[in-house]
C-alpha positions in Angstrom: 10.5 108.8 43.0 11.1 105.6 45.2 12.1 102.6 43.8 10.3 99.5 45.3 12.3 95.8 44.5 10.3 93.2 43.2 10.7 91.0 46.4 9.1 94.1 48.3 6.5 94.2 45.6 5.3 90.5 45.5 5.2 90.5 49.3 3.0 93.8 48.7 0.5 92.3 46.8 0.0 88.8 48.7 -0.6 91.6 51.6 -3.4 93.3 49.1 -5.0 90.8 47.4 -8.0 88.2 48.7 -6.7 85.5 47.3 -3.3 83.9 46.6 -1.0 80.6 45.2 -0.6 79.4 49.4 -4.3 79.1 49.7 -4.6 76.4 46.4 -1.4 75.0 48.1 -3.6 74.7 51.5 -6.2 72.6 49.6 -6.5 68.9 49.1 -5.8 67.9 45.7 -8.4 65.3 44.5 -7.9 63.4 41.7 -8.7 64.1 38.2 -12.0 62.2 37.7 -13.1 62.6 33.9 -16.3 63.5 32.9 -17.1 60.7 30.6 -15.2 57.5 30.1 -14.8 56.0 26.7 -16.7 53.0 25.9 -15.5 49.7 26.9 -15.7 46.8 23.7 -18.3 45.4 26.0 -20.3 48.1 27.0 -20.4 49.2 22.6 -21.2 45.9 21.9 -24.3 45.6 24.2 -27.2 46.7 22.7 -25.7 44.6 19.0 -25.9 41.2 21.6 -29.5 41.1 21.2 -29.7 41.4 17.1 -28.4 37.8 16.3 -31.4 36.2 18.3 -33.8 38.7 17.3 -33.2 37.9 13.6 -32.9 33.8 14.3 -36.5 34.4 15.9 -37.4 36.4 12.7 -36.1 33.6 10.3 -37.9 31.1 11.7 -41.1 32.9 11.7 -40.5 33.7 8.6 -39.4 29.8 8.0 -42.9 28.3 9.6 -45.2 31.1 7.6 -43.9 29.9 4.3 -44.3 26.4 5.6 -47.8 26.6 6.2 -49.2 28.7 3.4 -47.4 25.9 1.3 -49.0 23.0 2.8 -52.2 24.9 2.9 -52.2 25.2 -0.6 -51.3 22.1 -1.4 -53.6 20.8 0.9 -56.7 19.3 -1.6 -60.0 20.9 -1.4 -62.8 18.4 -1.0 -65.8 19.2 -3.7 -69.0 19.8 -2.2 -71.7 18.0 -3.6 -74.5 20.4 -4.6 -76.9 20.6 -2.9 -80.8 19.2 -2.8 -83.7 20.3 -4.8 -85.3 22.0 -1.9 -86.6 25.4 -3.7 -89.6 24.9 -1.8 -88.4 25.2 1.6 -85.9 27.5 2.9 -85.5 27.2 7.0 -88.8 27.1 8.7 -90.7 28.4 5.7 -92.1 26.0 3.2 -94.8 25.7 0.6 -97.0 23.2 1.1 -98.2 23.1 -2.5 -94.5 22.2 -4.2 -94.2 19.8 -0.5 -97.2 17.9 -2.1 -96.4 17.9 -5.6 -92.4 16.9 -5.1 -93.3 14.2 -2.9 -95.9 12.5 -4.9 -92.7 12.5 -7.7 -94.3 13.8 -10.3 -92.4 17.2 -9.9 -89.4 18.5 -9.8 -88.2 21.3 -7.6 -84.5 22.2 -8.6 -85.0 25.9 -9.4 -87.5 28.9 -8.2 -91.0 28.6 -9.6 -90.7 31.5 -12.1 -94.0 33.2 -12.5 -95.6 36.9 -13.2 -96.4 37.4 -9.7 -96.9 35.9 -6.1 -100.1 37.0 -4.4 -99.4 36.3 -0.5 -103.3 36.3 0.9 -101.9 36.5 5.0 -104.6 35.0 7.2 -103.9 33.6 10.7 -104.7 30.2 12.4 -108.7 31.0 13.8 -109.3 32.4 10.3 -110.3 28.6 9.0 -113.8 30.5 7.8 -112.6 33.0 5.9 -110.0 30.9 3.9 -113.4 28.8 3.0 -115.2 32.2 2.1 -112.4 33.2 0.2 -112.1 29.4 -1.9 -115.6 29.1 -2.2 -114.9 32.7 -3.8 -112.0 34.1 -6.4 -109.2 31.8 -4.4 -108.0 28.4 -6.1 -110.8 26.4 -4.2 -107.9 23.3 -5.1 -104.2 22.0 -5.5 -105.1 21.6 -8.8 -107.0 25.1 -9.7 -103.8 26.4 -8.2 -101.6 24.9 -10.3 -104.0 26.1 -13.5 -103.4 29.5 -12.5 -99.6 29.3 -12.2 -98.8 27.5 -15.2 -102.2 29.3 -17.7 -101.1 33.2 -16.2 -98.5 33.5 -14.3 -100.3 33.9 -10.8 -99.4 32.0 -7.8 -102.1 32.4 -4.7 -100.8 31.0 -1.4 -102.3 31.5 2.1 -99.8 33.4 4.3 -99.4 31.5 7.8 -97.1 31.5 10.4 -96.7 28.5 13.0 -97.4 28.2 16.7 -96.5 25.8 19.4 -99.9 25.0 20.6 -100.1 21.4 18.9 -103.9 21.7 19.2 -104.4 24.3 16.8 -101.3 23.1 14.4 -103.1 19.9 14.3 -106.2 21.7 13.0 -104.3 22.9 10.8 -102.7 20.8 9.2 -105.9 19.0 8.1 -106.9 22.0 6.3 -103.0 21.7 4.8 -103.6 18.3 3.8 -107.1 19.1 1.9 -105.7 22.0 -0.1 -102.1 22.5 -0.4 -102.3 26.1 -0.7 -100.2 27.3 2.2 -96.8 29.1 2.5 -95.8 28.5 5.7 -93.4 32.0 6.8 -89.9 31.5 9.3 -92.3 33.4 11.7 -94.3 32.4 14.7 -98.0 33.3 14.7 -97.8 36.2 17.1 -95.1 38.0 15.5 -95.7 41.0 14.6 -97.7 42.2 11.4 -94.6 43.9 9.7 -92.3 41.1 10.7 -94.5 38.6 9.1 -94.5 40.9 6.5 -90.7 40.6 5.6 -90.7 36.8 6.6 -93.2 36.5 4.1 -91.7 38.6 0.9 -88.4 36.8 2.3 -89.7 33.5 1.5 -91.5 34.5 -1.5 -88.4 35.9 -3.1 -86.3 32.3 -1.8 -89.0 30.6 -3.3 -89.9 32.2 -6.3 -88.3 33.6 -9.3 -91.1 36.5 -9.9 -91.8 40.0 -11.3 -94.6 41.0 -8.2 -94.5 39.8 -5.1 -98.2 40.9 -4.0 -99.2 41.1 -0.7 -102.9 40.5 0.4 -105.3 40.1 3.5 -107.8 37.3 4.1 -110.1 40.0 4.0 -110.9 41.2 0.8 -112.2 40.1 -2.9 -109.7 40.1 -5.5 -110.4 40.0 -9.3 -107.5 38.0 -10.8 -108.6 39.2 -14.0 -107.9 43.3 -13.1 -105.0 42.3 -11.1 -103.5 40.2 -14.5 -104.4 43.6 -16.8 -102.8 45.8 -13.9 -99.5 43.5 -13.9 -99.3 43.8 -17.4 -99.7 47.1 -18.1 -96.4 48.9 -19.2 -97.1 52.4 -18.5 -97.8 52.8 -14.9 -94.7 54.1 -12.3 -93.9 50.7 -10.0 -95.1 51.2 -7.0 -98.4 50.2 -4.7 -101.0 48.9 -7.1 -104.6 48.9 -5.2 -107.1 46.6 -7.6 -111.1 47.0 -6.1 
């Protein structure tokens, strides 16, 4: 069996192998770069910089809020006076019966009129004949026969109207205003339409007057107030549409 040295050995396997110790000798040797560097004081301390002023800003917020809500409460709160007696007007709509009767002084319009029911009779500014038909009829034919009414059974009759700009026909008008008093003058114009004026009118009603019915009529028919008193009164019908012939 021969015997190799182990000088002849090392020599054979640098001769067999790929790769050996000369060729990490050959290389360039670079220097050892870590991966990672610790942080530097300055570079930890960064994102804490920006807390102090963060948290001044936050004080002083905090400082002027408190301020504030302080002097705004002990700021004095100026009492409103209340205001007018003016239960007969609310925006454009008025009733020129209560206009008459508050200006003449002899009545006093602090509170709604409270009654059993308002019967709104809607008629429209070329109707000047019917409204005659209809006072010459069952309608108040006067201020005063209105008044009656109200204060003997509980029924207020006004003449539904709404206002127009041609100052012709308002002038017209308010003649007839002037004679009777028995208009309720809606926050509509005159062409509006019919279910607008509608809800203008039971609006105004309901400003107006403190009532159990708000009726709602047309220039057009012939009311008995006395069936339309027994009908209000009656306790045993469902609330709802009440049609009186």
């Amino acid at each position: 069996m021969p015997l190799h040295h182990p000088k002849h050995r090392h020599h054979h396997d640098e001769d067999v192998l790929p790769y050996h110790r000369s060729d990490d000798e050959a290389k360039p040797r670079r220097p050892y770069v870590p991966s990672s560097f610790p942080s530097s004081p300055a570079s930890a301390a960064s994102p804490h910089r920006f807390l102090l002023p963060f948290a001044v800003v936050c004080l002083l917020l905090a400082v002027a809020s408190l301020s504030f809500a302080v002097s705004v409460s002990r700021r004095p709160v100026p009492l409103q006076s209340p205001p007018d007696s003016v239960a007969f007007r609310c925006g454009r709509a008025e009733d020129s019966l209560r206009s008459f009767l508050a200006s003449s002084g002899n009545y006093s319009a602090g509170d709604r009129e409270k009654v059993l029911a308002v019967v709104g009779v809607h008629t429209e500014l070329g109707s000047a004949a019917r409204r005659a038909a209809l006072r010459a009829t069952w309608f108040p034919p006067n201020p005063e026969g209105v008044v009656s009414l109200e204060h003997g059974f509980g029924l207020s009759f006004r003449f539904v109207i709404g206002r127009t700009k041609d100052k012709e026909k308002m002038a017209d008008l308010q003649k007839e205003v002037d004679m009777y008093h028995d208009f309720l003058f809606i926050d509509a114009d005159e062409g509006t339409k019919p279910p607008e004026k509608m809800l203008a009118y039971f609006k105004a009603a309901y400003d107006m007057f403190h009532a159990e019915f708000y009726v709602k009529a047309d220039d057009t028919i012939y009311l008995r107030q006395i069936d339309l008193l027994l009908s209000l009164q009656r306790t045993d019908f469902i609330t709802g549409l009440i049609l009186v012939a």
